[in-house]
C-alpha positions as CSV (number, residue, x, y, z in Angstrom):
1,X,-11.9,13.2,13.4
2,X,-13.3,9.8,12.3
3,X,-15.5,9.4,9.2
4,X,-17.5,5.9,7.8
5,X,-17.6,6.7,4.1
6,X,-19.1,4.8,1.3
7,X,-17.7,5.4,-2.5
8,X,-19.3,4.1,-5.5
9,X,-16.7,0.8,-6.8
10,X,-17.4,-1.3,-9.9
11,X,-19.5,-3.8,-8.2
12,X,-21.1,-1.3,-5.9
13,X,-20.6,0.6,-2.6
14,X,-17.0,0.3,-1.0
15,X,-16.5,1.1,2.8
16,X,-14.3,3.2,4.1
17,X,-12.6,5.3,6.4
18,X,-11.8,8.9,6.4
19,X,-8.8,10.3,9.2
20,X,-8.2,13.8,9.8
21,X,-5.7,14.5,11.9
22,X,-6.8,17.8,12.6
23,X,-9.4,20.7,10.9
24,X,-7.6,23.1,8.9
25,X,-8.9,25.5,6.7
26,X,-6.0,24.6,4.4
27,X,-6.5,21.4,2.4
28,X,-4.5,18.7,3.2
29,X,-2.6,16.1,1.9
30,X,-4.2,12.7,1.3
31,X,-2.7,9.2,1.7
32,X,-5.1,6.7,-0.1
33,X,-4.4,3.2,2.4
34,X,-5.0,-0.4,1.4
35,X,-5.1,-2.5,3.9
36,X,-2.2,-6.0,3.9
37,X,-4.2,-9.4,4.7
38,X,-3.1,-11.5,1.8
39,X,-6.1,-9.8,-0.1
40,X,-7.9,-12.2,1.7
41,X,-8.4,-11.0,5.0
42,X,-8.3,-8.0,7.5
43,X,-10.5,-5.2,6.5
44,X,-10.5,-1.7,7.9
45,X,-10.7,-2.4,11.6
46,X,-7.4,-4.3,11.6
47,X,-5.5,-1.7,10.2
48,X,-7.5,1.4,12.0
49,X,-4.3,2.1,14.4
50,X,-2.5,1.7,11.6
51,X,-3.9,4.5,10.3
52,X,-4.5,6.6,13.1
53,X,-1.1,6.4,13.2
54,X,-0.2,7.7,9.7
55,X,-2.9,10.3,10.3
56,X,-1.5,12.1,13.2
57,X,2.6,11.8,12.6
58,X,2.5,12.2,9.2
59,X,-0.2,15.2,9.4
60,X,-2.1,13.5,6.2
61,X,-5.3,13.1,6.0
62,X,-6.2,9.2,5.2
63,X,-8.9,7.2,3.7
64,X,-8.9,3.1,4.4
65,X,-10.3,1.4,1.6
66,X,-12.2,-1.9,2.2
67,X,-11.9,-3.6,-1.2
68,X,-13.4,-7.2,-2.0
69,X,-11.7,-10.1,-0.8
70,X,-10.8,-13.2,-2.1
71,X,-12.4,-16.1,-2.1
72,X,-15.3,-14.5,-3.0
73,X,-14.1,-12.0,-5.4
74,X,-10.9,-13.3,-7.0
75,X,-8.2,-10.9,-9.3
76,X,-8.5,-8.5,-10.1
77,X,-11.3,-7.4,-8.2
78,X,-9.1,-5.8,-5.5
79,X,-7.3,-3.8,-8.3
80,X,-10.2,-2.6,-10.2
81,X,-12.0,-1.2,-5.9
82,X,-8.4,0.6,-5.5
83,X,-7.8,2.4,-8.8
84,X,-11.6,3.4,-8.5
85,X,-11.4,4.5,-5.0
86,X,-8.3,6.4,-6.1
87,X,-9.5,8.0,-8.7
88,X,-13.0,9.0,-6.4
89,X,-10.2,10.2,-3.8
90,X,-9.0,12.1,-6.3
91,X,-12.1,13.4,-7.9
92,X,-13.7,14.3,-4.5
93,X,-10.5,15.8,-2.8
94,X,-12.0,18.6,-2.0
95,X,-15.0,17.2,0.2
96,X,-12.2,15.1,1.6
97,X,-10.5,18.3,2.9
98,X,-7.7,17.5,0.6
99,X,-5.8,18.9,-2.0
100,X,-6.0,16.7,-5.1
101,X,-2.4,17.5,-6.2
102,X,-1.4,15.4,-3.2
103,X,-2.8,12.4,-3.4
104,X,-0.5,9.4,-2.6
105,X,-1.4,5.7,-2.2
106,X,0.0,3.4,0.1
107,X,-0.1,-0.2,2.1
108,X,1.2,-3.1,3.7
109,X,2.1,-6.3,2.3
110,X,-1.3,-7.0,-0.5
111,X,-1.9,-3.7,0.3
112,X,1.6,-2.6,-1.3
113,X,1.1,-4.5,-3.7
114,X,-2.3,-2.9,-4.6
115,X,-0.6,0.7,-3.9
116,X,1.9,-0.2,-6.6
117,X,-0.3,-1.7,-8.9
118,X,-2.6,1.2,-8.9
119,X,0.3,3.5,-9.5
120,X,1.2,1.5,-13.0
121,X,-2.6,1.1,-14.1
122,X,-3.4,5.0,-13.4
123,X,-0.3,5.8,-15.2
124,X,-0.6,3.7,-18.2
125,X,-4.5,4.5,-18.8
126,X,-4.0,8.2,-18.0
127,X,-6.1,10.9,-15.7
128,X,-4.8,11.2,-12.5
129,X,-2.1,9.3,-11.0
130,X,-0.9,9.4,-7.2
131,X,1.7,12.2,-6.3
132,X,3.7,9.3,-4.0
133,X,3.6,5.9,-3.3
134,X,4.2,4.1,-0.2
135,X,4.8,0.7,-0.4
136,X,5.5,-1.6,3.1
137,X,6.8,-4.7,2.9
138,X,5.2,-5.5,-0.6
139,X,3.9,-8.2,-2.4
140,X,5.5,-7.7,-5.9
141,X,5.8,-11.3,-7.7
142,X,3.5,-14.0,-7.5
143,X,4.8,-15.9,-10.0
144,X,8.2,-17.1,-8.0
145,X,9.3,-17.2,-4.4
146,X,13.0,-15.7,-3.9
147,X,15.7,-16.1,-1.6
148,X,14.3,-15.0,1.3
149,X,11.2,-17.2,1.0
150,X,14.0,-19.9,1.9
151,X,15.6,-18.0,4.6
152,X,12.5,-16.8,6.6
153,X,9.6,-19.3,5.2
154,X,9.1,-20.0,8.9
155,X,9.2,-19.0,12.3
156,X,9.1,-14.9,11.6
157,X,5.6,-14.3,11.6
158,X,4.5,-14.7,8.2
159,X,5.0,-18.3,6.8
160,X,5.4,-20.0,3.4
161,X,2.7,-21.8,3.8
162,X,0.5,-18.8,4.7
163,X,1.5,-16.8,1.3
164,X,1.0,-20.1,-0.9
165,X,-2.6,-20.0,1.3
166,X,-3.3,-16.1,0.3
167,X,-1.9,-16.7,-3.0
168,X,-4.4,-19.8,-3.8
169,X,-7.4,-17.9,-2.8
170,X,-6.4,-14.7,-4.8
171,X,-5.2,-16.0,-8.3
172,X,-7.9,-17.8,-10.1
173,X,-5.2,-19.8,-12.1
174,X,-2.4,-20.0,-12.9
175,X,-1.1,-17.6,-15.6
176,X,-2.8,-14.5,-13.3
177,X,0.2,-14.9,-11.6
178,X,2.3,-13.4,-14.7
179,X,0.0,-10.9,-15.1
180,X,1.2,-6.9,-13.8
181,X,-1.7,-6.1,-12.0
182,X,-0.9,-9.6,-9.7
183,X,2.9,-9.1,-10.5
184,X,3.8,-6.0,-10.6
185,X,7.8,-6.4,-10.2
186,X,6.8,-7.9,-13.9
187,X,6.0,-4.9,-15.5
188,X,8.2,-4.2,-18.4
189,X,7.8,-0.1,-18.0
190,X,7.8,1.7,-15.1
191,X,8.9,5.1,-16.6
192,X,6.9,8.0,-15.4
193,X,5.8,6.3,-11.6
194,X,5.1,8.5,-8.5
195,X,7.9,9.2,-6.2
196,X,8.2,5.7,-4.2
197,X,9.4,5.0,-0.5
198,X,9.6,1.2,-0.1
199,X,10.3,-0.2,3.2
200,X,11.0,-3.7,3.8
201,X,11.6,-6.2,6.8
202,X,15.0,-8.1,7.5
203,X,13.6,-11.0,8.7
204,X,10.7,-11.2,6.3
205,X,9.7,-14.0,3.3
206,X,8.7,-11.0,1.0
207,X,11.7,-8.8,1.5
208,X,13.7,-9.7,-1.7
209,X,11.1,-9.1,-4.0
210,X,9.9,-5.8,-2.3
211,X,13.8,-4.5,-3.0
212,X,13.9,-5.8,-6.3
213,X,11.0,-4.3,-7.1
214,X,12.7,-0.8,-5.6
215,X,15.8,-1.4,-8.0
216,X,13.6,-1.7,-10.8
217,X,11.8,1.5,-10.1
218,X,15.3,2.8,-9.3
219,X,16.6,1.7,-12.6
220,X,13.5,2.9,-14.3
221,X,14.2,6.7,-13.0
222,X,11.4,7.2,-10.4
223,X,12.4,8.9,-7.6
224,X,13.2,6.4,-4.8
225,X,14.3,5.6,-1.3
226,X,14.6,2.0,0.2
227,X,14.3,1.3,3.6
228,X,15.5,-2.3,4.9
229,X,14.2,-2.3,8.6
230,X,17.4,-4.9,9.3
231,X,15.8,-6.1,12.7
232,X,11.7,-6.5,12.1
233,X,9.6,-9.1,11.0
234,X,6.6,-8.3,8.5
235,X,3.7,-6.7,9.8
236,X,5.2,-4.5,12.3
237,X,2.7,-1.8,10.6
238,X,0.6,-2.9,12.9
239,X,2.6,-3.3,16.0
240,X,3.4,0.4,16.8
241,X,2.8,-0.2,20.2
242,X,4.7,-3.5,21.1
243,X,8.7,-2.0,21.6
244,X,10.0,0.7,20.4
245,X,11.4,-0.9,16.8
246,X,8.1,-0.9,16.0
247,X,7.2,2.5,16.6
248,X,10.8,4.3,15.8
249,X,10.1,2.5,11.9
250,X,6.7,3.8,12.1
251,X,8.0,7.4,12.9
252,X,10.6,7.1,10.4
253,X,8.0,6.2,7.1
254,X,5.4,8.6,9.0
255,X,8.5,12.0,8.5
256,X,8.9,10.4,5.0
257,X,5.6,10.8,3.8
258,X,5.0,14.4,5.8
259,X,8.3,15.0,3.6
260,X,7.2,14.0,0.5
261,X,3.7,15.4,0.6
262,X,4.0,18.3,2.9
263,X,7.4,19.1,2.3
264,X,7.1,23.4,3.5
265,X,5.0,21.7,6.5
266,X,1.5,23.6,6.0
């Protein structure tokens, strides 16, 4: 079942999409998805199989967020739509046919980056915080480009020149790019996080950061796994369909998050 939704944001109504796998007189688990696009682009028709997809092999119920989009609305606009459509997730489980104890975040690319971000700002300002994080190929440090931005700037999909692009519409100068809530492999604490699953792509520009960001969470205690998929290139999210590498990864986070959030498979 298929929902179009409308939660209240901090600049008014945000769309989104509601995915239930199945009815159940049991509430279910609830995986809070943010949509990749360079917070500039896609919205949540690109990333509806995507979804669909988490839905029915993880057995979570899902709700696409489609938060404001740079140019228009620069940082942090994005962050402040996600940690309020979060926290309305949260508040509204129950209507959602989900059980507000499991409530995870997660996305691809900006959209792991807005996953993580709204883990450290829900855990720093208290209230609720997500029970999991799932974090795909993330973007974790605007503020330098690491190794593999020089190994796989070109010719893999996603470019260089296309992240300084996303990056130069998002920031609005400058010194956001230091800023945690941009940045959030710059966070000085990240005691106390959700439980995090962080997959990255070999052949991707963002993978170092998206593992260093893992070690720090690693080194900071959270409960973590990372998941190099050695032979993909970013965005294969969204490319269940097209080989089986695809799909096989796509299985593989789909049993991790059932795990996590459904672990005595209700």
């Amino acid at each position: 079942k298929v929902e179009e939704r409308r939660i209240p944001g901090p600049a008014g109504e945000i769309r989104a999409r509601l995915y239930r796998p199945f009815e159940s007189d049991l509430p279910r688990p609830l995986l809070v998805y943010f949509h990749g696009g360079g917070w500039v682009v896609c919205d949540l028709d690109t990333h509806d199989s995507c979804c669909r997809f988490l839905a029915l092999h993880a057995a979570v119920n899902v709700l696409s967020i489609d938060y404001r989009l740079a140019p228009e609305h620069r940082f942090p606009a994005a962050v402040d739509d996600c940690v309020a459509a979060f926290r309305w997730a949260v508040e509204h489980a129950a209507e959602l046919g989900s059980d507000p104890a499991r409530v995870a975040v997660g996305g691809d690319s900006a959209g792991g980056n807005l996953s993580a971000v709204v883990s450290q700002v829900t855990a720093r300002e208290g209230g609720a915080s997500p029970a999991f994080q799932l974090l795909l190929y993330p973007v974790t440090d605007l503020s330098t480009k690491h190794e593999s931005y020089h190994l796989f700037g070109e010719g893999f999909f996603l470019t260089e020149k296309q992240m300084d692009w996303y990056r130069g519409h998002y920031l609005p100068d400058e010194a956001a790019a230091l800023d945690p809530r941009a940045s959030p492999l710059l966070a000085e604490n990240l005691r106390g996080l959700a439980p995090a699953y962080v997959v990255t792509a070999g052949f991707d520009p963002l993978r170092d950061e998206g593992e260093r960001y893992a070690k720090k969470l690693e080194a900071a205690g959270v409960p973590l796994t990372l998941r190099r998929q050695a032979g993909l290139i970013h965005g294969f999210a969204n490319a269940p369909d097209i080989g089986t590498a695809s799909r096989h990864a796509m299985q593989e986070i789909c049993a991790a998050l059932r795990g996590a959030l459904d672990p005595g498979g209700l």
